[in-house]
Each structure stands twice: as structure tokens, then as C-alpha cells.
N, CA, C and O atoms as CSV, one atom per row, in Angstrom:
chain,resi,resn,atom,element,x,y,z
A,1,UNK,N,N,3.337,-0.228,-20.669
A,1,UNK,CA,C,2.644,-1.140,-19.771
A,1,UNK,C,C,1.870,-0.327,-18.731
A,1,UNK,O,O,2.396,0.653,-18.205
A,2,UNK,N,N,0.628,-0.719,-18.427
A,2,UNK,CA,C,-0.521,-0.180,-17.873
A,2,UNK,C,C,0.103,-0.357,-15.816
A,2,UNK,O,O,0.311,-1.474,-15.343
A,3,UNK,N,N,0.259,0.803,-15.059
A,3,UNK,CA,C,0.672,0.434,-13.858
A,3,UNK,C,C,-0.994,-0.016,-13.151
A,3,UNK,O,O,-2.125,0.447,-13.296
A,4,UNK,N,N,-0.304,-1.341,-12.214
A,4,UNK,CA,C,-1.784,-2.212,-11.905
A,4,UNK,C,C,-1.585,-1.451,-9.970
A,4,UNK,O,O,-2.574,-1.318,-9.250
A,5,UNK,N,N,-0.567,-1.182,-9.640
A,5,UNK,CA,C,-0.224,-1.682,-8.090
A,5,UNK,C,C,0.713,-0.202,-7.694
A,5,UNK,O,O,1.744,0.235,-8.205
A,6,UNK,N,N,-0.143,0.326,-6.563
A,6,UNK,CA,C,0.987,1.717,-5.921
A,6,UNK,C,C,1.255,0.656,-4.757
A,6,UNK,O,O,0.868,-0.512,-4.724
A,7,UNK,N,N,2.094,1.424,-3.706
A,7,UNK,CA,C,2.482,1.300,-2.811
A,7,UNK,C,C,2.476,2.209,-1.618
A,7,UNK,O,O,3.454,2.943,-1.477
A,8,UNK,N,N,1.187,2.274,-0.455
A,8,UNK,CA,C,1.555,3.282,-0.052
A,8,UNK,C,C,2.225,2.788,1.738
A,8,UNK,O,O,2.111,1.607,2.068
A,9,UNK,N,N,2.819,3.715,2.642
A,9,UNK,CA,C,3.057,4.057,3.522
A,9,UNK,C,C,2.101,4.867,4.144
A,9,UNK,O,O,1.501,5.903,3.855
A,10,UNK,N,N,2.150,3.793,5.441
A,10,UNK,CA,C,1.146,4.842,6.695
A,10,UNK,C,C,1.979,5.493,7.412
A,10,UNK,O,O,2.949,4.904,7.887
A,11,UNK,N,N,1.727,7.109,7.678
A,11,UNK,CA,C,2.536,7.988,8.845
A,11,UNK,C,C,1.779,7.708,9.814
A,11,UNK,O,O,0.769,7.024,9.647
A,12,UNK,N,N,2.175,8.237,11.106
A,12,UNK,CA,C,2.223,8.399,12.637
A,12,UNK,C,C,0.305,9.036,12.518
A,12,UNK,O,O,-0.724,8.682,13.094
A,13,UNK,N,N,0.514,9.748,11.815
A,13,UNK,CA,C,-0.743,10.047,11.767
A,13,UNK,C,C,-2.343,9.450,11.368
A,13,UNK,O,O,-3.499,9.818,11.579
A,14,UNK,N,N,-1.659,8.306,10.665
A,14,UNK,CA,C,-2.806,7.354,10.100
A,14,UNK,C,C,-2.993,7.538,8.978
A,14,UNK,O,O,-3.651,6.650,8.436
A,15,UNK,N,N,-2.498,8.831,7.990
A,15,UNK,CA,C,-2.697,9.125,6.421
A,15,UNK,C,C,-1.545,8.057,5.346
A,15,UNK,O,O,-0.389,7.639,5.405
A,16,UNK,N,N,-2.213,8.013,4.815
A,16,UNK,CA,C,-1.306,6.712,3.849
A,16,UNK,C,C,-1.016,7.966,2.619
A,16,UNK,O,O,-1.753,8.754,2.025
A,17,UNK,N,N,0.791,7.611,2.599
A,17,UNK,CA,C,1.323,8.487,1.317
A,17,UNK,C,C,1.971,7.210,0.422
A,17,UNK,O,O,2.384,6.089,0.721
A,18,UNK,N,N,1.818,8.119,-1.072
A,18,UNK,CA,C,2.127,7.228,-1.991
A,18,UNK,C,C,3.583,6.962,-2.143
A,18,UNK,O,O,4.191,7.976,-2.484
A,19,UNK,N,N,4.409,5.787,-1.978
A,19,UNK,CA,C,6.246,5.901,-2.351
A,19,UNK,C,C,5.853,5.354,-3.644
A,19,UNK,O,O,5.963,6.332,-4.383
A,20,UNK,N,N,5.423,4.284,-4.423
A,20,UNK,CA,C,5.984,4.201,-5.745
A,20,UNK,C,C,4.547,3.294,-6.412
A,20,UNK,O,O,3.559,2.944,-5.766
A,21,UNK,N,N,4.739,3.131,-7.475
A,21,UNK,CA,C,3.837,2.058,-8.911
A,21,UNK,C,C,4.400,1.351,-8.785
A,21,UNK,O,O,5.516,1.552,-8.305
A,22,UNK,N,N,3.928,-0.083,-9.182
A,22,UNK,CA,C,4.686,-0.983,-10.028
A,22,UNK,C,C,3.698,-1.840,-10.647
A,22,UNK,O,O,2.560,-1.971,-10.196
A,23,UNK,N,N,4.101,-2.378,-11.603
A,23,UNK,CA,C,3.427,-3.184,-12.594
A,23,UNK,C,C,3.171,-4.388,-12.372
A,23,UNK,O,O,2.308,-4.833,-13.129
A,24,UNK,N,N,3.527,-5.018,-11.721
A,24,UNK,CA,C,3.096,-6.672,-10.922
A,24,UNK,C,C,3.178,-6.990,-9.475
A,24,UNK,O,O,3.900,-6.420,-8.657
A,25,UNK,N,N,2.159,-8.195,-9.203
A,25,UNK,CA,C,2.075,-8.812,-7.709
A,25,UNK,C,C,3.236,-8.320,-7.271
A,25,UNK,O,O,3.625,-7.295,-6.711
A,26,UNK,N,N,4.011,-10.040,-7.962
A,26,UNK,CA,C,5.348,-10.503,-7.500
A,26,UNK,C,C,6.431,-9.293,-7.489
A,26,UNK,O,O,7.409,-9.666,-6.843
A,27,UNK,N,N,6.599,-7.930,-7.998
A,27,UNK,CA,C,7.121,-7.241,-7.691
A,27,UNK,C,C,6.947,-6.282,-6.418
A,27,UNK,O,O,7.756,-6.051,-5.520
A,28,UNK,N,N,5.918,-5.894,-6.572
A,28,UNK,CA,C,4.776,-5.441,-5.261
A,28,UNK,C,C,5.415,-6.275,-3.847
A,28,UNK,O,O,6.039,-5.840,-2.879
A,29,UNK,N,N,5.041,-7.398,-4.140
A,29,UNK,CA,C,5.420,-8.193,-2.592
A,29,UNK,C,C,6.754,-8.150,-2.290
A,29,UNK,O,O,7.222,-7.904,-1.178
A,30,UNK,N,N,7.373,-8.398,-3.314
A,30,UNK,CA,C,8.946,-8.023,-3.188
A,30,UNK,C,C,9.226,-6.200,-2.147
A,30,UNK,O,O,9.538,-5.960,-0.981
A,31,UNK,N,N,8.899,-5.298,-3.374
A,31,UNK,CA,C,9.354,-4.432,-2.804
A,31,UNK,C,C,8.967,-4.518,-1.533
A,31,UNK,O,O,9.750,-4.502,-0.583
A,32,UNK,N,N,7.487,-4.633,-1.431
A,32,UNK,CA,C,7.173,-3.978,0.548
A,32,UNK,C,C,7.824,-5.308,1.217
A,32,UNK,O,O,7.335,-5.379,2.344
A,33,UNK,N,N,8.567,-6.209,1.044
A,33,UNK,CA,C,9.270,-7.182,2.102
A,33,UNK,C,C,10.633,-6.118,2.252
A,33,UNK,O,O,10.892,-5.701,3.381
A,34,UNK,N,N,11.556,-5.661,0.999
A,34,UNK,CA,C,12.065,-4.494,1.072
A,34,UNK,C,C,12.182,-3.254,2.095
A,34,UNK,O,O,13.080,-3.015,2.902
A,35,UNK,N,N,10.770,-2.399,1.760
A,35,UNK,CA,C,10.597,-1.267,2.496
A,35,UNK,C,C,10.538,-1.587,3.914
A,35,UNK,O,O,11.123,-0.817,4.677
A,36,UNK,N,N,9.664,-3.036,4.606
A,36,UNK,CA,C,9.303,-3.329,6.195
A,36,UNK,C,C,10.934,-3.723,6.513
A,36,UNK,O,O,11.409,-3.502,7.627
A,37,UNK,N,N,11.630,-4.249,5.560
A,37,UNK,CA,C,12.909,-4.713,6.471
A,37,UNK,C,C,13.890,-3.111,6.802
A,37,UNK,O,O,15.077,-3.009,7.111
A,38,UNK,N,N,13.394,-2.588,6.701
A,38,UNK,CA,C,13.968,-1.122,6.188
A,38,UNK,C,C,13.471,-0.032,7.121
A,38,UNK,O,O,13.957,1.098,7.160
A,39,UNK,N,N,12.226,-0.564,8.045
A,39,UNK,CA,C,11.483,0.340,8.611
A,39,UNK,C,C,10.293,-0.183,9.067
A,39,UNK,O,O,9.495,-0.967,8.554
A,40,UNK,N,N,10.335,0.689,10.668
A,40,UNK,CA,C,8.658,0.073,11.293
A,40,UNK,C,C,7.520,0.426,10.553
A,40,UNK,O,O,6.566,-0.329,10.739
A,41,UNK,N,N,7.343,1.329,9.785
A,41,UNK,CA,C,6.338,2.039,9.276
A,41,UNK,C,C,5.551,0.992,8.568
A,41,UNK,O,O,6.113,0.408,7.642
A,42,UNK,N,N,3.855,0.552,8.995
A,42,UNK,CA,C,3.456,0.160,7.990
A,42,UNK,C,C,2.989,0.748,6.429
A,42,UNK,O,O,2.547,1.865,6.158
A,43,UNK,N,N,3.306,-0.652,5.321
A,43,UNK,CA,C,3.135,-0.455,4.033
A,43,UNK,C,C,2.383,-1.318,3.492
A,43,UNK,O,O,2.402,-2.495,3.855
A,44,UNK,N,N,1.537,-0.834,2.460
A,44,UNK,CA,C,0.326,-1.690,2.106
A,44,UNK,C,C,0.337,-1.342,0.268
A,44,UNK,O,O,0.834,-0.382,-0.322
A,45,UNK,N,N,-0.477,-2.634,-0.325
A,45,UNK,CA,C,0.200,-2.877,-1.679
A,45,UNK,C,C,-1.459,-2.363,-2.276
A,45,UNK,O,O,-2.408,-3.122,-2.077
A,46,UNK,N,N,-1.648,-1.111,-2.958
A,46,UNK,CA,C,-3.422,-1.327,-3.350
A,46,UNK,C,C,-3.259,-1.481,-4.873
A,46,UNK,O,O,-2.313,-1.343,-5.648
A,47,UNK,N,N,-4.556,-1.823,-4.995
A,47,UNK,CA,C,-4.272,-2.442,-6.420
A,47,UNK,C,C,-5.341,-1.348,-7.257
A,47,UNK,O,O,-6.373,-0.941,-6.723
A,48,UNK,N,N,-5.098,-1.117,-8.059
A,48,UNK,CA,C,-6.026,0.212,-8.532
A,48,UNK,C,C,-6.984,-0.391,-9.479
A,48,UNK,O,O,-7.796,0.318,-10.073
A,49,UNK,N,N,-6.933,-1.535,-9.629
A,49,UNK,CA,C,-8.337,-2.132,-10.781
A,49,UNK,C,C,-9.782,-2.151,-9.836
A,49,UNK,O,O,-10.880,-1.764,-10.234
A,50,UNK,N,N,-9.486,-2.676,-8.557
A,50,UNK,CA,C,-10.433,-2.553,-8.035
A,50,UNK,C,C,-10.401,-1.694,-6.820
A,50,UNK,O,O,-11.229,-2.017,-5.968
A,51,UNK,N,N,-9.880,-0.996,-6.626
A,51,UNK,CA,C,-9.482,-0.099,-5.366
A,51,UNK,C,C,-9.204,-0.802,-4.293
A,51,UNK,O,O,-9.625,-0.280,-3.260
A,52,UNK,N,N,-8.568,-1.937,-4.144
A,52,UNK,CA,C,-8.461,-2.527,-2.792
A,52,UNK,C,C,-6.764,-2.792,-2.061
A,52,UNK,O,O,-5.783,-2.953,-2.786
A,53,UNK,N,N,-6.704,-2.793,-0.870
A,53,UNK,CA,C,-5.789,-3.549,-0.571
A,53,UNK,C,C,-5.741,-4.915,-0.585
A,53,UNK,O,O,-6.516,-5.740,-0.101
A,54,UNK,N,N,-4.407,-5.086,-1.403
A,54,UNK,CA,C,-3.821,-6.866,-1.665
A,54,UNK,C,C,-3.138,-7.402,-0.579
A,54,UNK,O,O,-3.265,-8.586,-0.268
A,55,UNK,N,N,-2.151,-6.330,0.253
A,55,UNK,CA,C,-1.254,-6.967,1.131
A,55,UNK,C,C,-1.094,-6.141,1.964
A,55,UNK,O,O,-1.524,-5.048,1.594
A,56,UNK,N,N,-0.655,-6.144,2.972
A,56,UNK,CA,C,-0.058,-4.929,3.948
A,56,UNK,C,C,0.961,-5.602,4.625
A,56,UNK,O,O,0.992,-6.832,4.660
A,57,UNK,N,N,2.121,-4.625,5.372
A,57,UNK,CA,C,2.962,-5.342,6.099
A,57,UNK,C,C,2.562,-4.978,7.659
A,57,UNK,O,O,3.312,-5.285,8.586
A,58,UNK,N,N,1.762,-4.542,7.786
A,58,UNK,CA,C,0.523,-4.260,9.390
A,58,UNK,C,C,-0.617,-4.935,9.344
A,58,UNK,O,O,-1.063,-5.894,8.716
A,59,UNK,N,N,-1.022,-4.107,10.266
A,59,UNK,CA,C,-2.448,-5.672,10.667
A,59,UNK,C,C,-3.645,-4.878,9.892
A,59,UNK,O,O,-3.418,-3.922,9.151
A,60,UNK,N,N,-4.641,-5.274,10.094
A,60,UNK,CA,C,-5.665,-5.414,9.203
A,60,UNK,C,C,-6.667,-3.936,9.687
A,60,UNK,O,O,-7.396,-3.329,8.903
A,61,UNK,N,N,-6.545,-3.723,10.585
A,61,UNK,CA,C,-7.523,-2.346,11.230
A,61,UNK,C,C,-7.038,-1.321,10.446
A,61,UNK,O,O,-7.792,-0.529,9.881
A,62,UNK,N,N,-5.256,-1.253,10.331
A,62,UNK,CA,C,-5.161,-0.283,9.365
A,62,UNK,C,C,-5.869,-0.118,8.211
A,62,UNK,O,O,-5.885,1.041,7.799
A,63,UNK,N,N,-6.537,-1.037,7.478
A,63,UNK,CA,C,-7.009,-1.217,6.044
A,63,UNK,C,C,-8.411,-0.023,6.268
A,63,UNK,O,O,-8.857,0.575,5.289
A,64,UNK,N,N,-8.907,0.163,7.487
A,64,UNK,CA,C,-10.024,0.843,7.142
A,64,UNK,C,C,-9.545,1.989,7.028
A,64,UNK,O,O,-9.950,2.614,6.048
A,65,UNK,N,N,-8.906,2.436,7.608
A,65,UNK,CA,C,-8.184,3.999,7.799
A,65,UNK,C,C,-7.318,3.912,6.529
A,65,UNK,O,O,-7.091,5.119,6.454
A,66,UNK,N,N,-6.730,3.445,5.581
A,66,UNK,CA,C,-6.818,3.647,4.136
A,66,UNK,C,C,-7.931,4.049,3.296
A,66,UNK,O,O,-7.852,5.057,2.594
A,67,UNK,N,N,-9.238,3.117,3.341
A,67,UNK,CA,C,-10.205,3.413,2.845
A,67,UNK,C,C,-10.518,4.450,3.023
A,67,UNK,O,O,-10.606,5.179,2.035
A,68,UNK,N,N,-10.797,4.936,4.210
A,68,UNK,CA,C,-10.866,6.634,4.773
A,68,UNK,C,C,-10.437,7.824,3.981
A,68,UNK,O,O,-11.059,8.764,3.486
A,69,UNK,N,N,-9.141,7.477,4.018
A,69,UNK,CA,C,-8.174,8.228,3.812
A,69,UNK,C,C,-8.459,8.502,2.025
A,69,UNK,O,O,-8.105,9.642,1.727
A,70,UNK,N,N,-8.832,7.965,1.213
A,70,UNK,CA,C,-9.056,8.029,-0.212
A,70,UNK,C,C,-10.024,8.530,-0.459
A,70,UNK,O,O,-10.981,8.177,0.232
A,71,UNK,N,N,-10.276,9.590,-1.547
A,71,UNK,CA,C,-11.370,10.043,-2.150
A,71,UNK,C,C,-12.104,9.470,-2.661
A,71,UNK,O,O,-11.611,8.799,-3.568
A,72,UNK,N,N,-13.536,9.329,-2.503
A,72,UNK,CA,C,-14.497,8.714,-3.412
A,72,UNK,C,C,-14.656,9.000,-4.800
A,72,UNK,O,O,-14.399,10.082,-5.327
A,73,UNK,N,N,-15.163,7.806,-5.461
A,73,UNK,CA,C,-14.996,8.225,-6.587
A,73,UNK,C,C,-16.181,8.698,-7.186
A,73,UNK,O,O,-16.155,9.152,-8.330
């Protein structure tokens, strides 16, 4: 099965690191309800078909400083 969805974590610093894949939404949303109950750190769900963020468990300003943070393709 083709992985659709990483998961990454933002550090203190603003760089987003990768913790894991997974293969669906509904798993995706699961885990990061998981990881935020677990920790202040925001976590955000990107989806690699279209390079975007689906969800985050932070607010939305973070999303540009992801984009940033990724190599062009």
C-alpha cells in the first residue's frame, strides 16, 4: 500500500521534523489527537499527493513556515 500522509512535528525552532507515514486520513487524525495529548509541540498531517497541509494541531501561521521549510521541487 502506497503511503498517502507523513506526520511532521514543529521544534522550538520553527523546522518541522518527520515522526512517522501513515496510509489514511482517519488514521492521521487519530494519531496527531495522540501525539498533542502527549505534548505542547505543534503537529501537522501533510499529505504528499499534493504537498499540502490537511490538519495541524497549531494555528495556521505555522503552515507557512512548513512550506518554507521544504524543498522545492
Amino acid at each position: 500500500m502506497r503511503t498517502l500522509f507523513d506526520i511532521l512535528k514543529k521544534d522550538r525552532n520553527g523546522t518541522f521534523l518527520w515522526v512517522e507515514e501513515v496510509n489514511d486520513i482517519e488514521t492521521a487524525k487519530a494519531r496527531l489527537r495522540q501525539l498533542s495529548a502527549k505534548s505542547s509541540d505543534e503537529f501537522v498531517i501533510f499529505r504528499r499527493i499534493d504537498l499540502r497541509v490537511v490538519a495541524s494541531s497549531g494555528s495556521r501561521e505555522s503552515w507557512k513556515a512548513l512550506y518554507e521549510s521544504l524543498p522545492s521541487i
